[in-house]
One Martini backbone bead per residue (centre of mass of N, CA, C, O) as a GRO file, in nm:
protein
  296
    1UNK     BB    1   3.034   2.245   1.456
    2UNK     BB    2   2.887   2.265   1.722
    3UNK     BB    3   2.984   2.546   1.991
    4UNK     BB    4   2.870   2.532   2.217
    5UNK     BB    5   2.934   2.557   2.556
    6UNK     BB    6   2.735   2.383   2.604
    7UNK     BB    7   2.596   2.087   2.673
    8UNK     BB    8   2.573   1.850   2.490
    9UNK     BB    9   2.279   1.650   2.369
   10UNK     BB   10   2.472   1.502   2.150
   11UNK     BB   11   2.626   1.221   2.098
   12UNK     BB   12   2.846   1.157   1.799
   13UNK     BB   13   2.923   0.791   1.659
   14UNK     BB   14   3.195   0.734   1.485
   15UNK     BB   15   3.343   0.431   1.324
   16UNK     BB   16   3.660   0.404   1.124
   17UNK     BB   17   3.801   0.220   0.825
   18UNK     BB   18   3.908   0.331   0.521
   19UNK     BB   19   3.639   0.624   0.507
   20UNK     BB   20   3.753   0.882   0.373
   21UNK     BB   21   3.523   0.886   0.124
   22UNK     BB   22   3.271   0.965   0.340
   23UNK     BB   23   3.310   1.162   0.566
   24UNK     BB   24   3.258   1.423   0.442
   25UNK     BB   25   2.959   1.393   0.392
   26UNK     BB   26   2.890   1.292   0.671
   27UNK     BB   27   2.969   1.572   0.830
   28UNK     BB   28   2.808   1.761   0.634
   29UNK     BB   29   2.537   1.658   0.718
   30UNK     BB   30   2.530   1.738   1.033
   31UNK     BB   31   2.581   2.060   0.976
   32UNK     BB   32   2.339   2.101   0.783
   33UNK     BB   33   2.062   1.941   0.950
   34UNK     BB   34   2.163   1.999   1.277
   35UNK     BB   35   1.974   2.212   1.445
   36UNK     BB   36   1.919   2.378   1.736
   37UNK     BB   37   2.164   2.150   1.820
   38UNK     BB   38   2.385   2.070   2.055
   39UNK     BB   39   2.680   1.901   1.955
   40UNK     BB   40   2.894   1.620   1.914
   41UNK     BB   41   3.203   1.453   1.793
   42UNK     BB   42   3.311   1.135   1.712
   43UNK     BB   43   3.585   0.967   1.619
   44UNK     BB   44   3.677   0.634   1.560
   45UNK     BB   45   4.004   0.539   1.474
   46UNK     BB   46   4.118   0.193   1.349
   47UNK     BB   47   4.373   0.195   1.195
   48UNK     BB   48   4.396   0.369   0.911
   49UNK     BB   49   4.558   0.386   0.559
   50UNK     BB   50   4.406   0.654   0.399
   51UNK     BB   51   4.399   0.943   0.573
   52UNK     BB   52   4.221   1.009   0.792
   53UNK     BB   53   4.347   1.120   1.034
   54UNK     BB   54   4.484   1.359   0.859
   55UNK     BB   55   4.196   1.478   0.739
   56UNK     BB   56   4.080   1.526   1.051
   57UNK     BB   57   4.310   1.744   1.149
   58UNK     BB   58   4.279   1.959   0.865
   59UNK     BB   59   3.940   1.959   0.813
   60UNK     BB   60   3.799   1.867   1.137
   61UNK     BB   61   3.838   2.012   1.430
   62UNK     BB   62   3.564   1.981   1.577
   63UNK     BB   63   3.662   1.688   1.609
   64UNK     BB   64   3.704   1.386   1.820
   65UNK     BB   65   3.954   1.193   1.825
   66UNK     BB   66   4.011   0.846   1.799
   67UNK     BB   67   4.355   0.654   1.786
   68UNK     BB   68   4.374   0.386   1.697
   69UNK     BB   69   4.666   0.122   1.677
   70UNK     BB   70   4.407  -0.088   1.644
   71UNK     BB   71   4.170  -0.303   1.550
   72UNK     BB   72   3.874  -0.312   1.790
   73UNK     BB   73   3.635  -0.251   1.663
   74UNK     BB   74   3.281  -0.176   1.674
   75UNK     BB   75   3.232  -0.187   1.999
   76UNK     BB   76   3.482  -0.104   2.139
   77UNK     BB   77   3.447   0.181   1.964
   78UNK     BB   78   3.215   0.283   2.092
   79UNK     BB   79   3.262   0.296   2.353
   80UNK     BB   80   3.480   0.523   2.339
   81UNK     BB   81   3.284   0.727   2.275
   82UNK     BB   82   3.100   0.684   2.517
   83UNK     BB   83   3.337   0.745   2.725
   84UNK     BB   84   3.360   1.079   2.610
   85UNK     BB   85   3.092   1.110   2.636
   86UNK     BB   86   2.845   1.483   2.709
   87UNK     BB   87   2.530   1.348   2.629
   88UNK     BB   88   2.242   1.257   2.674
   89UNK     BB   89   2.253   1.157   2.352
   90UNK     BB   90   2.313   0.868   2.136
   91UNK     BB   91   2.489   0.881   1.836
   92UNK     BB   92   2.485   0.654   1.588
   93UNK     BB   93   2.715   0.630   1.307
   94UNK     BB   94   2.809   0.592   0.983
   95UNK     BB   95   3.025   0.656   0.746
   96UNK     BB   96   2.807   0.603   0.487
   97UNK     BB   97   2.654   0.846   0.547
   98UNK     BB   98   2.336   1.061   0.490
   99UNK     BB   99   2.165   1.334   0.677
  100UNK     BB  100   1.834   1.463   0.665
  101UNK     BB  101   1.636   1.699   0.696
  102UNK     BB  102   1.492   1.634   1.007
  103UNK     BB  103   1.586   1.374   1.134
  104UNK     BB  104   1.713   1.391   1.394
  105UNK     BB  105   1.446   1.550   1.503
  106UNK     BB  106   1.279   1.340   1.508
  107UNK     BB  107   1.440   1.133   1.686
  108UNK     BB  108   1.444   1.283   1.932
  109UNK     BB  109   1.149   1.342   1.990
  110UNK     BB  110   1.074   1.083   2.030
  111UNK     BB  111   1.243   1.015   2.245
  112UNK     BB  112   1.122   1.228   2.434
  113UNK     BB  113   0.780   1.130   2.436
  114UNK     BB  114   0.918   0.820   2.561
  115UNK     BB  115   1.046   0.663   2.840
  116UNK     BB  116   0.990   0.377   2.717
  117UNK     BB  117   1.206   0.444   2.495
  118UNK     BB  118   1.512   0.299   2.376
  119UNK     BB  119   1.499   0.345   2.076
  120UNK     BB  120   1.591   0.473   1.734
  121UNK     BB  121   1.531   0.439   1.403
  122UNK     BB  122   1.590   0.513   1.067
  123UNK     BB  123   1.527   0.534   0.702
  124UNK     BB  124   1.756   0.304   0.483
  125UNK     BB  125   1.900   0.431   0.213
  126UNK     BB  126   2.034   0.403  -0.150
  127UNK     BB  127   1.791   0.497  -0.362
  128UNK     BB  128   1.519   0.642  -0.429
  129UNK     BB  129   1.358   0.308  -0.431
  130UNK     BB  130   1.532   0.161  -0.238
  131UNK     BB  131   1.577   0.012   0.071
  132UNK     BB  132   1.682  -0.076   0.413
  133UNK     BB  133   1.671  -0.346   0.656
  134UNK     BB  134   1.684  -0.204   0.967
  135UNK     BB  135   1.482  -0.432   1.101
  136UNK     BB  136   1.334  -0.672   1.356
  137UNK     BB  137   1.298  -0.904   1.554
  138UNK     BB  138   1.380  -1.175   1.638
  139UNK     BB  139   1.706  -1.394   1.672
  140UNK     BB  140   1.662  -1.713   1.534
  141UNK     BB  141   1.658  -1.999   1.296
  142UNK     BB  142   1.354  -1.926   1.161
  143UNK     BB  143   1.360  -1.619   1.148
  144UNK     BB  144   1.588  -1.595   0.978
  145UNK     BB  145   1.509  -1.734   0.751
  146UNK     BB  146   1.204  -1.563   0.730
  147UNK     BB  147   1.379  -1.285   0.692
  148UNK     BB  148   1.535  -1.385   0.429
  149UNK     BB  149   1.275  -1.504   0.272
  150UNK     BB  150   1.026  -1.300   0.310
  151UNK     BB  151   1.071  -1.028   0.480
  152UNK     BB  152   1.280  -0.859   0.322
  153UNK     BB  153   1.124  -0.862   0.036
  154UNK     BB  154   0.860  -0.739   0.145
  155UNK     BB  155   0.997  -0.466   0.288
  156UNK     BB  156   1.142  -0.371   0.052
  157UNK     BB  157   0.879  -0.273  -0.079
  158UNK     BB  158   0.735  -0.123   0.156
  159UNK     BB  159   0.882   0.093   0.256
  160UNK     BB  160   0.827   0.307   0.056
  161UNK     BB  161   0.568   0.366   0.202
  162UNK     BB  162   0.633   0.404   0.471
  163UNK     BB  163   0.462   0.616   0.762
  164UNK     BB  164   0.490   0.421   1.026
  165UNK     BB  165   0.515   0.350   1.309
  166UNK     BB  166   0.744   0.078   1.479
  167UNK     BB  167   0.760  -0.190   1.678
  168UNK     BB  168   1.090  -0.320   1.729
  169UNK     BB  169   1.345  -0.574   1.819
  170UNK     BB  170   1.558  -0.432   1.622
  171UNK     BB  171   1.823  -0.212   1.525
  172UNK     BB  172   2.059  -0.034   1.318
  173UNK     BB  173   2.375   0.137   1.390
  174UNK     BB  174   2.399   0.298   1.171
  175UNK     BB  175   2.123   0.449   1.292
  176UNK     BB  176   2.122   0.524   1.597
  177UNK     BB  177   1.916   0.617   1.882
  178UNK     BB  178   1.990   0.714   2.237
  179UNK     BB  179   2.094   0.701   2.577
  180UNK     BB  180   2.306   0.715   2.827
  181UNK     BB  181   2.145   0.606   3.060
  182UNK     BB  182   2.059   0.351   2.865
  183UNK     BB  183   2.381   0.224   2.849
  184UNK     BB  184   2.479   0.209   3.139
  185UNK     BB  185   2.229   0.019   3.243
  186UNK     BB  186   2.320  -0.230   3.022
  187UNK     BB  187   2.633  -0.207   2.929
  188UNK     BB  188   2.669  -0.155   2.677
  189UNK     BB  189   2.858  -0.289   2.459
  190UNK     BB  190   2.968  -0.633   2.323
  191UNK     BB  191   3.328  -0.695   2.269
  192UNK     BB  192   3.312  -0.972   2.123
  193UNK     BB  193   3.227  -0.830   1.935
  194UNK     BB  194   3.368  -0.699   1.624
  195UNK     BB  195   3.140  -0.775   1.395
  196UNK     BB  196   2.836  -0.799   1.413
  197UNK     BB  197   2.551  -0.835   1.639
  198UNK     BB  198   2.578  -0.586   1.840
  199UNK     BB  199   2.314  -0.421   1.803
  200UNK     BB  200   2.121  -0.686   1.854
  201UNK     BB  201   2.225  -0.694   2.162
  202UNK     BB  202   2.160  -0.414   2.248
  203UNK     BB  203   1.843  -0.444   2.207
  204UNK     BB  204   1.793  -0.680   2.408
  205UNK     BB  205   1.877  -0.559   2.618
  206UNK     BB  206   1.683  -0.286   2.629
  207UNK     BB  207   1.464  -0.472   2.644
  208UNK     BB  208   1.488  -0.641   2.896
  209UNK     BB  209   1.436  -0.339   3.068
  210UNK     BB  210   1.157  -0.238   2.904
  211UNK     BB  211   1.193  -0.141   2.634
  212UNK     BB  212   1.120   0.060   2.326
  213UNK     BB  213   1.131  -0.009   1.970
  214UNK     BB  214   1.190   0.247   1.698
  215UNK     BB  215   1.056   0.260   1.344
  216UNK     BB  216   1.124   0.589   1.182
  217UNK     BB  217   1.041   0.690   0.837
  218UNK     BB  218   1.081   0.987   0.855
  219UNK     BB  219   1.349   0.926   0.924
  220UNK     BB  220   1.630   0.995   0.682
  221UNK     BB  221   1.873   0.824   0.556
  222UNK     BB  222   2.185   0.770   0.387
  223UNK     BB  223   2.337   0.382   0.306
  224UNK     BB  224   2.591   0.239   0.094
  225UNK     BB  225   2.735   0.046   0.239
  226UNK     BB  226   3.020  -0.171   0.319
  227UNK     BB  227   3.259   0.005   0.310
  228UNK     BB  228   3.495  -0.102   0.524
  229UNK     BB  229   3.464  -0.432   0.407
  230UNK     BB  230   3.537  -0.345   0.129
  231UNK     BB  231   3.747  -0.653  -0.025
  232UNK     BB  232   3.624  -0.822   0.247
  233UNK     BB  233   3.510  -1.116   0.212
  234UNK     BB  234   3.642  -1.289   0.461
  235UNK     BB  235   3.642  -1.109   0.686
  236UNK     BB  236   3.323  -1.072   0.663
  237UNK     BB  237   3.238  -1.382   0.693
  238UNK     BB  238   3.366  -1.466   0.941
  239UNK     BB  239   3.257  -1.249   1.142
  240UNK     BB  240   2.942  -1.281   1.090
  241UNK     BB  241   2.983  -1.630   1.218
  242UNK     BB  242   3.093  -1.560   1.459
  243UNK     BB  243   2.896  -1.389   1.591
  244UNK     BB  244   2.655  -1.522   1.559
  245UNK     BB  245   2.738  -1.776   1.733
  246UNK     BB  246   2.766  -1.587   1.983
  247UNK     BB  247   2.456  -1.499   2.001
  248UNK     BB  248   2.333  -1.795   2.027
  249UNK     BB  249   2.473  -1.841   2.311
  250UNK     BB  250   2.341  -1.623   2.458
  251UNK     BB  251   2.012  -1.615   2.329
  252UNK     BB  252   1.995  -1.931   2.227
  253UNK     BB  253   1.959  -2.229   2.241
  254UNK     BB  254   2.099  -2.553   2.164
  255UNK     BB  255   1.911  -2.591   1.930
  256UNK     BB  256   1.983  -2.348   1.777
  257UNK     BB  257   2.307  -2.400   1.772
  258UNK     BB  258   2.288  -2.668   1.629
  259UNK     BB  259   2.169  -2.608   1.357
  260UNK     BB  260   2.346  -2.396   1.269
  261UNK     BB  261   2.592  -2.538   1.239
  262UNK     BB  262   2.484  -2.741   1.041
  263UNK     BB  263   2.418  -2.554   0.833
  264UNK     BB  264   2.707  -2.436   0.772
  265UNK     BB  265   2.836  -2.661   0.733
  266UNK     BB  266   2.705  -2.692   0.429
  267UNK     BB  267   2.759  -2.450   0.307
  268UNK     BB  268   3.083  -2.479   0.294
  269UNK     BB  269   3.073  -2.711   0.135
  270UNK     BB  270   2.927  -2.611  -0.086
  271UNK     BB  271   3.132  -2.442  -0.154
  272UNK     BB  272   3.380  -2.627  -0.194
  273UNK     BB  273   3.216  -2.767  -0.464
  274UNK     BB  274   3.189  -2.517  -0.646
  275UNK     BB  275   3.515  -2.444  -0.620
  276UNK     BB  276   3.537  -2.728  -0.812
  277UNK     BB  277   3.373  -2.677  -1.054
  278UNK     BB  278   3.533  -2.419  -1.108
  279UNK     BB  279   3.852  -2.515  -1.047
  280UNK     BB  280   3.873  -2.304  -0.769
  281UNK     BB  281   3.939  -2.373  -0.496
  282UNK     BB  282   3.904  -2.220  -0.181
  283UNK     BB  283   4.077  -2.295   0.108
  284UNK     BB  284   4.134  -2.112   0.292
  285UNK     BB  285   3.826  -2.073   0.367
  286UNK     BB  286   3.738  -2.310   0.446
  287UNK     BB  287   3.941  -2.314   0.697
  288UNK     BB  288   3.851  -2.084   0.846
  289UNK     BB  289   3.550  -2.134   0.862
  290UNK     BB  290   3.532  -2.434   0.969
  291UNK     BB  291   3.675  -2.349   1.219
  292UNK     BB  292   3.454  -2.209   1.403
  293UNK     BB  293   3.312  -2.507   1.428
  294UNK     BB  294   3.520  -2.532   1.690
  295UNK     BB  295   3.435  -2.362   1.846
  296UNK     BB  296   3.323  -2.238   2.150
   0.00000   0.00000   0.00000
């Protein structure tokens, strides 16, 4: 890492879960891409079982790791490396990603030549002319259908040409740029979130500051996705539905929220009616699921 004795200028945040595997990678590409910028690293690693903790104390000096005793989630793992961040601006980092030559500084540079900007993502790859959609504009129950019967598969296609910045709605935090006194403003992630919508509840809110959100595809990460949930099929969509209806509460009316409600009743039953035509319902899913609906 950077170890000028100066104020480091970027504070990297890592949330990391059983992702010991992408890890070195991650931070291999950010020591060799990030140049005459002083930066610090933090790990916040949220009780991993594959010797992530183990790995980064012998093989990564450098690295502040924060050792969460239980898993706290991605929004209050966030946190923590938040205030105990020393830089002006921070990066959010996916442990699954691998920076770019000329990334970082160019989301920088966007970032610092207009104070009305409060936040930067750049262009989010996975095979050579893969990319993902990684900005959206508000997420509503007609949008979101909209977003991803629509503009999703339209995106997959033009990102590859994309070469305009534009201001968008929200942006993901796979990687995402921002200032440390523009999170203070806002009040930091919102904990209930425990994983997915916290990062678009964060943009909301930055927007309603009056902040402009910008999708820089000059600046390339490549991000294989889905790291830290991969086995865990049933727990990412658990958290993914439990976050949703709370965002729906949150930030949009309660006929948007009925509608996500009813929307939701029907896939589930239909997921129920599925695993009996194959002859193997899965009931724990069907419980769980289900249950979210009951929740206020």
């Amino acid at each position: 890492m950077n170890r000028a004795e100066k104020v480091p200028e970027i504070s990297v945040i890592l949330v990391n879960y059983n992702d010991r595997h992408h890890l070195e990678d991650c931070l291999s590409s950010l020591n060799k891409t990030v140049v005459d910028i002083p930066f610090e690293v933090f790990v916040v690693d949220n009780q991993s079982s594959d010797g992530s903790h183990e790995w980064i104390c012998e093989h990564a000096p450098g690295v502040q790791l924060i050792a969460n005793t239980e898993n706290v989630g991605f929004a209050r793992a966030n946190n923590q490396g938040i205030q105990k961040s020393r830089g002006v601006y921070i990066l959010f980092l996916n442990t699954d990603t691998a920076v770019e030559p000329g990334a970082v500084q160019s989301l920088l540079e966007e970032l610092r030549s207009n104070s009305t900007i409060g936040a930067v993502g750049p262009a989010l790859f996975c095979g050579e002319r893969t990319f993902q959609v990684s900005f959206g504009k508000g997420v509503s129950f007609f949008r979101e259908i909209f977003q991803k019967l629509v503009l999703n598969p339209y995106y997959r296609f033009r990102l590859k040409k994309e070469s305009i910045k534009r201001e968008v709605g929200w942006l993901s935090a796979a990687c995402l740029l921002t200032r440390k006194d523009i999170l203070e403003e806002v009040g930091l992630f919102d904990e209930n979130f425990f994983l997915y919508f916290e990062d678009i509840d964060l943009c909301v809110r930055i927007r309603e500051k009056g902040y402009v959100l910008e999708y820089l595809p000059q600046a390339r990460v490549y991000h294989s996705g889905g790291a830290s949930t991969e086995g865990l099929e049933l727990f990412s969509r658990y958290h993914y539905r439990k976050s949703q209806l709370y965002f729906y509460r949150k930030h949009n009316s309660k006929v948007a929220g009925t509608l996500l409600r009813l929307y939701l009743w029907f896939n589930f039953n239909l997921l129920l009616v599925w695993g009996y035509l194959k002859g193997a319902p899965d009931m724990n899913e069907r419980r769980v699921l289900r249950g979210l609906l009951r929740e206020k």
